[in-house]
Backbone as a ProteinNet text record, in pm:
[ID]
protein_1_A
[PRIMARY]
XXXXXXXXXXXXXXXXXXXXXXXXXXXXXXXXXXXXXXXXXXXXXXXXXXXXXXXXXXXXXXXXXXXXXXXXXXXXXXXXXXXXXXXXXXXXXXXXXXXXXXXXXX
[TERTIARY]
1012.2	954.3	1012.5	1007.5	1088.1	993.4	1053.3	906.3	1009	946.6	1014.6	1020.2	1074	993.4	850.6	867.9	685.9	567	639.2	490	497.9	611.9	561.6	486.6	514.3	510.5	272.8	292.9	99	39.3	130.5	79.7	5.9	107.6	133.2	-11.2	-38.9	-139.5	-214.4	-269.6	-403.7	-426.7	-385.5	-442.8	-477.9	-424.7	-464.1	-604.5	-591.1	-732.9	-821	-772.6	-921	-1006.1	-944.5	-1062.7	-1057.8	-977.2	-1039.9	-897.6	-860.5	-731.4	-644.3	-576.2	-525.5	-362.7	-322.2	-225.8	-118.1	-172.3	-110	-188.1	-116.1	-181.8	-110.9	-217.1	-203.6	-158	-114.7	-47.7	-68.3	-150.3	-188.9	-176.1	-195.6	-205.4	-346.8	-399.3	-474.8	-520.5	-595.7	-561.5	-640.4	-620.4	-700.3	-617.2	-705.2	-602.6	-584.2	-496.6	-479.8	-374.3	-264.7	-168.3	-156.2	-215.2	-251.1	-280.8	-201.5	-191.2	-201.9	-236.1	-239.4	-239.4	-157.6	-182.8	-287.3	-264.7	-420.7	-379.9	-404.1	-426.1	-498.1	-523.4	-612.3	-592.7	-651.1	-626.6	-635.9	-508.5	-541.9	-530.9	-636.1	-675.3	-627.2	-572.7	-500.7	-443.2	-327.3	-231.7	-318.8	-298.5	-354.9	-239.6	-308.1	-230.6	-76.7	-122.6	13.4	54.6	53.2	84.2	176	289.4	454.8	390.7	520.7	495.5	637.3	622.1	752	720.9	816.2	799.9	893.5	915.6	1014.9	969.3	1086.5	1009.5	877.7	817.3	728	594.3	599.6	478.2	505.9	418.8	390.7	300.4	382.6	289.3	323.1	178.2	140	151	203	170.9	119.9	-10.9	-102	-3.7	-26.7	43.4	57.6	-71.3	-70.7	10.2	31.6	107.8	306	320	467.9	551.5	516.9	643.1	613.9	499.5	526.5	623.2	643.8	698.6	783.3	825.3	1004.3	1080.3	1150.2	1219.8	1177.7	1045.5	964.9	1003	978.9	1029.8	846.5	784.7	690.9	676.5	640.3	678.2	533	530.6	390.6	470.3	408.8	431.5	278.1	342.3	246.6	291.1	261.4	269.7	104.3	171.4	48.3	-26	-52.3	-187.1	-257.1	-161.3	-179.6	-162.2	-129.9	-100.4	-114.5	-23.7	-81.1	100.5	58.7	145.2	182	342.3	390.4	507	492.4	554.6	687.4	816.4	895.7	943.3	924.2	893.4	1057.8	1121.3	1220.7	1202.8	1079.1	1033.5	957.9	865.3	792.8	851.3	773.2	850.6	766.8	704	548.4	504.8	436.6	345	236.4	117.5	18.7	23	-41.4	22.8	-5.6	-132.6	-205	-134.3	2.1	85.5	-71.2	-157.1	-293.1	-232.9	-163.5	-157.2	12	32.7	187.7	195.5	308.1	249.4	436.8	436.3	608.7	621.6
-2198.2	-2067.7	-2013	-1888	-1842.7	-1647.8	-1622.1	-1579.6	-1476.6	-1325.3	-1207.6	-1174.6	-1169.8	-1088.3	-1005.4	-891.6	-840.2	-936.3	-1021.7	-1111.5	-1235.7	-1252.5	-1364	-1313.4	-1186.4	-1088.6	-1028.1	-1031	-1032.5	-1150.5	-1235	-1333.2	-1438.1	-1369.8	-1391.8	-1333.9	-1213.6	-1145.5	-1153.7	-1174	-1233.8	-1394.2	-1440.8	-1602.7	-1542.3	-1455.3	-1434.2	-1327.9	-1252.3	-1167.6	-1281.3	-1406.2	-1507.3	-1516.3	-1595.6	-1613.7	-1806.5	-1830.9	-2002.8	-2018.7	-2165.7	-2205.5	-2244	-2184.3	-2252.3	-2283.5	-2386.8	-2445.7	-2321.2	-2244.9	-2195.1	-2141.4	-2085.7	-2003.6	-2095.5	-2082.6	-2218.4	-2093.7	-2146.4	-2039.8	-2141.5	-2083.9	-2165.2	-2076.5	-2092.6	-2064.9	-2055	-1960	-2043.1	-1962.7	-1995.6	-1951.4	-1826	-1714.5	-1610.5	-1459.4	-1388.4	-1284.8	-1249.5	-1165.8	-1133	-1191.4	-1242.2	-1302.8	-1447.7	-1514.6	-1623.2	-1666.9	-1664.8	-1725.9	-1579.7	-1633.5	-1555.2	-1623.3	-1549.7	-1636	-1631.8	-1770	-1764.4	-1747.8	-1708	-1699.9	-1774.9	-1859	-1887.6	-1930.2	-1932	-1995	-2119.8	-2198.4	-2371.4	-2441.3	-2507.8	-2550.9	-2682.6	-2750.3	-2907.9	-2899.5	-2991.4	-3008.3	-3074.9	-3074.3	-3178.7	-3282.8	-3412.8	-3477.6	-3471.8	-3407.5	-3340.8	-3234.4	-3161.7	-3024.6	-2984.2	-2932.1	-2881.9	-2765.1	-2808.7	-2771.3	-2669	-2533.6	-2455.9	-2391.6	-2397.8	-2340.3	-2219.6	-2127.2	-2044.6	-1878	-1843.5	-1771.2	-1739.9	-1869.1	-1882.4	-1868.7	-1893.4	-1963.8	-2052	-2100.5	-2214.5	-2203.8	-2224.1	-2193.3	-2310.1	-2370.3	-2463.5	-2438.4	-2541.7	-2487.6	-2598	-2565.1	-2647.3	-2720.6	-2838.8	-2964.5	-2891.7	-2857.8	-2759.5	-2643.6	-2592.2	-2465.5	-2467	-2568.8	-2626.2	-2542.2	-2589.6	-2595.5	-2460.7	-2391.5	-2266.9	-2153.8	-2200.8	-2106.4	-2154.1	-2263.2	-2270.8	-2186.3	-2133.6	-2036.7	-1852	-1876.4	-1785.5	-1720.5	-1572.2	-1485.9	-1411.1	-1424	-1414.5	-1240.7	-1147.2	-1036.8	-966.5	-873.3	-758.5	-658.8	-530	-383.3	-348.7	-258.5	-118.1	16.3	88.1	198.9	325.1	391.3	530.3	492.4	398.9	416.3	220	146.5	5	-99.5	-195.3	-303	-377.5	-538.5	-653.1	-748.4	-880.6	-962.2	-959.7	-957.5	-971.8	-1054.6	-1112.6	-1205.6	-1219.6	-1224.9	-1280.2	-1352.9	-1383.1	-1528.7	-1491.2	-1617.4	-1608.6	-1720	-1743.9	-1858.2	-1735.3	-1665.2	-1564.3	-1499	-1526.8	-1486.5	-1326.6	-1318.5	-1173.9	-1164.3	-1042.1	-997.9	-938.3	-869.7	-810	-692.8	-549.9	-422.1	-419.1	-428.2	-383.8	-477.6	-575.5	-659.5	-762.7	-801	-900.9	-1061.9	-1061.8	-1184.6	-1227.3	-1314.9	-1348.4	-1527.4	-1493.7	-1648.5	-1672.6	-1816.7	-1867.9	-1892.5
2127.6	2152.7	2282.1	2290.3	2386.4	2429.8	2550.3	2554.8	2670.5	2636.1	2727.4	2846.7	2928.5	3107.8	3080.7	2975.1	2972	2906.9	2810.3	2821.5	2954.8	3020.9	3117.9	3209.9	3270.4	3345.5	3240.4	3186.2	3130.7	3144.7	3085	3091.4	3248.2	3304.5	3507.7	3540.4	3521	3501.8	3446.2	3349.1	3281.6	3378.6	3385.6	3467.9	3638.3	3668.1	3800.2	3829.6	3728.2	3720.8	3642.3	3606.4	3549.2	3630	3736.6	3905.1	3847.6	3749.3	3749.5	3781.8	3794.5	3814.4	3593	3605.1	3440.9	3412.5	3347.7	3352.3	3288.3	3201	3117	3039.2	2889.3	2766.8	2648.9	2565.3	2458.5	2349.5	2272.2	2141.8	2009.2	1905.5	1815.8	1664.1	1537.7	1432.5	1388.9	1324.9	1254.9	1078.3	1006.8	864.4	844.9	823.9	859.8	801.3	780.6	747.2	589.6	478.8	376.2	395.9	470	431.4	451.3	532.4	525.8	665.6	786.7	910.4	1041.6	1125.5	1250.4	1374.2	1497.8	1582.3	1662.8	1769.4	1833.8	1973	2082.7	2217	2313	2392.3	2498.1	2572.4	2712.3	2807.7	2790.9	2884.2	2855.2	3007.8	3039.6	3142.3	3173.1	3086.9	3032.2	2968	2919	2856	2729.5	2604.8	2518.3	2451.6	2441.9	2433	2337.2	2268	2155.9	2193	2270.1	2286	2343.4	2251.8	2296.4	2441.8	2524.4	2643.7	2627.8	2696.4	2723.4	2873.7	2941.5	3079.4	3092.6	3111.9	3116.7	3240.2	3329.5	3375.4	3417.2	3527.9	3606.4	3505.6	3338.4	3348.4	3204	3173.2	3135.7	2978.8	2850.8	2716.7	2638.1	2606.2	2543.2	2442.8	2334.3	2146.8	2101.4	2035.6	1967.1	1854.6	1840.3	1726.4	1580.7	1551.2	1436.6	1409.5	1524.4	1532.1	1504.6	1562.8	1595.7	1454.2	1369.6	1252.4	1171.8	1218.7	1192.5	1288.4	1409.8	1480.1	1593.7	1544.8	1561.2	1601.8	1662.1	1699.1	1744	1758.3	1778	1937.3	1926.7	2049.9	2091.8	2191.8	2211.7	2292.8	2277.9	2367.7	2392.2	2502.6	2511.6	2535.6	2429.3	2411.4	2437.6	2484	2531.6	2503.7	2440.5	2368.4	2411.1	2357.8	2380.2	2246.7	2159.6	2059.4	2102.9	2118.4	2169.2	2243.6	2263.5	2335.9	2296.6	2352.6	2280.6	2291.9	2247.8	2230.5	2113.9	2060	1948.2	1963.6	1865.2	1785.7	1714.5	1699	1623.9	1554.4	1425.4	1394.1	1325.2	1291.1	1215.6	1101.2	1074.2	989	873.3	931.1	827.8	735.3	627.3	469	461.2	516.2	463.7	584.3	593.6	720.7	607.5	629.3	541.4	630.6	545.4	561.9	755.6	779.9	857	999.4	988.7	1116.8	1133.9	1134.9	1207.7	1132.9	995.5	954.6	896.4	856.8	817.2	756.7	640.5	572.8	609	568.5	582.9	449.6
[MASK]
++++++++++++++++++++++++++++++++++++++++++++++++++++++++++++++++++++++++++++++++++++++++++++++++++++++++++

Protein backbone atom coordinates (compact mmCIF):
# COMPACT_ATOMS: atom_id res chain seq x y z
CA UNK A 1 0.00 0.00 0.00
CA UNK A 2 1.21 3.21 -0.75
CA UNK A 3 -0.25 6.33 0.34
CA UNK A 4 -0.25 10.29 -1.17
CA UNK A 5 1.27 13.62 0.43
CA UNK A 6 -2.73 14.72 0.95
CA UNK A 7 -3.66 11.68 2.79
CA UNK A 8 -0.29 11.59 4.87
CA UNK A 9 -0.59 15.17 5.24
CA UNK A 10 -4.85 14.29 6.95
CA UNK A 11 -3.81 11.71 8.18
CA UNK A 12 -0.77 13.88 10.18
CA UNK A 13 -3.77 15.78 11.11
CA UNK A 14 -6.41 13.73 12.32
CA UNK A 15 -3.88 12.05 15.15
CA UNK A 16 -2.88 15.45 16.30
CA UNK A 17 -6.37 17.05 16.74
CA UNK A 18 -7.05 13.35 18.71
CA UNK A 19 -5.45 14.78 22.05
CA UNK A 20 -4.39 10.78 22.75
CA UNK A 21 -1.01 9.59 21.66
CA UNK A 22 -1.58 6.85 18.41
CA UNK A 23 0.81 4.76 16.56
CA UNK A 24 -0.94 5.20 13.41
CA UNK A 25 -4.34 4.49 11.32
CA UNK A 26 -5.28 0.88 10.82
CA UNK A 27 -6.91 0.25 7.26
CA UNK A 28 -9.16 -2.77 7.17
CA UNK A 29 -11.96 -4.41 4.89
CA UNK A 30 -14.90 -5.33 5.88
CA UNK A 31 -18.17 -7.07 4.12
CA UNK A 32 -20.70 -4.44 3.67
CA UNK A 33 -22.21 -2.64 0.97
CA UNK A 34 -24.24 -3.81 -2.51
CA UNK A 35 -21.05 -4.81 -3.81
CA UNK A 36 -19.57 -6.70 -1.33
CA UNK A 37 -16.47 -5.07 0.64
CA UNK A 38 -15.61 -1.60 2.02
CA UNK A 39 -12.93 -0.14 3.65
CA UNK A 40 -12.47 0.48 7.27
CA UNK A 41 -10.58 3.40 9.00
CA UNK A 42 -9.32 3.74 12.64
CA UNK A 43 -7.13 4.86 14.80
CA UNK A 44 -4.54 2.23 16.03
CA UNK A 45 -2.94 2.66 19.27
CA UNK A 46 -0.75 -0.82 18.93
CA UNK A 47 0.49 -2.74 16.46
CA UNK A 48 -1.50 -6.18 16.36
CA UNK A 49 0.22 -9.05 16.28
CA UNK A 50 -0.39 -9.76 12.46
CA UNK A 51 -0.62 -6.49 11.25
CA UNK A 52 1.26 -5.36 7.94
CA UNK A 53 3.03 -2.31 8.95
CA UNK A 54 3.75 0.61 6.10
CA UNK A 55 5.61 3.75 7.09
CA UNK A 56 5.89 6.26 4.41
CA UNK A 57 6.09 10.01 4.62
CA UNK A 58 6.06 10.63 8.37
CA UNK A 59 3.27 8.40 9.25
CA UNK A 60 2.61 5.12 9.88
CA UNK A 61 -0.60 2.65 8.38
CA UNK A 62 -1.36 -0.52 9.75
CA UNK A 63 -3.34 -3.22 7.59
CA UNK A 64 -5.47 -5.56 9.37
CA UNK A 65 -4.42 -9.55 8.41
CA UNK A 66 -7.82 -9.78 6.89
CA UNK A 67 -7.43 -6.92 4.79
CA UNK A 68 -3.90 -7.80 3.14
CA UNK A 69 -4.86 -9.74 -0.06
CA UNK A 70 -7.52 -7.56 -0.91
CA UNK A 71 -5.44 -4.52 -1.40
CA UNK A 72 -2.16 -5.31 -2.55
CA UNK A 73 -1.00 -2.65 -4.44
CA UNK A 74 -3.41 -0.18 -3.22
CA UNK A 75 -2.79 3.86 -3.58
CA UNK A 76 -4.45 5.47 -0.54
CA UNK A 77 -5.38 9.38 -1.26
CA UNK A 78 -7.76 12.48 0.42
CA UNK A 79 -9.80 14.75 -2.01
CA UNK A 80 -11.57 17.59 -1.15
CA UNK A 81 -13.83 19.01 -3.52
CA UNK A 82 -16.78 21.68 -3.24
CA UNK A 83 -19.69 18.80 -2.65
CA UNK A 84 -17.10 16.30 -0.38
CA UNK A 85 -14.18 14.95 1.21
CA UNK A 86 -12.75 11.88 2.28
CA UNK A 87 -10.09 9.15 1.67
CA UNK A 88 -10.04 7.27 -1.56
CA UNK A 89 -8.80 4.41 -2.62
CA UNK A 90 -7.11 2.78 -5.66
CA UNK A 91 -7.31 -0.60 -5.76
CA UNK A 92 -5.78 -2.38 -8.77
CA UNK A 93 -7.19 -5.73 -7.48
CA UNK A 94 -11.10 -4.44 -7.78
CA UNK A 95 -13.16 -6.11 -10.39
CA UNK A 96 -16.66 -3.68 -9.51
CA UNK A 97 -17.35 -0.68 -7.43
CA UNK A 98 -21.44 -0.32 -6.74
CA UNK A 99 -23.09 2.82 -8.33
CA UNK A 100 -23.08 5.00 -5.28
CA UNK A 101 -18.35 4.47 -4.92
CA UNK A 102 -19.24 3.21 -0.60
CA UNK A 103 -18.49 -0.60 -1.70
CA UNK A 104 -16.22 -2.77 -4.27
CA UNK A 105 -15.83 -6.65 -4.70
CA UNK A 106 -12.35 -8.32 -6.37
Amino acid sequence: MTITDAAAERIQALIAKRGKESLGIRVGVRSRGCSGLTYTLEYADEKGKFDEVVSDKGVTILIDPKATMFIIGTEMDYVEDKLQSGFTFRNPNEKGRCGCGESFHV
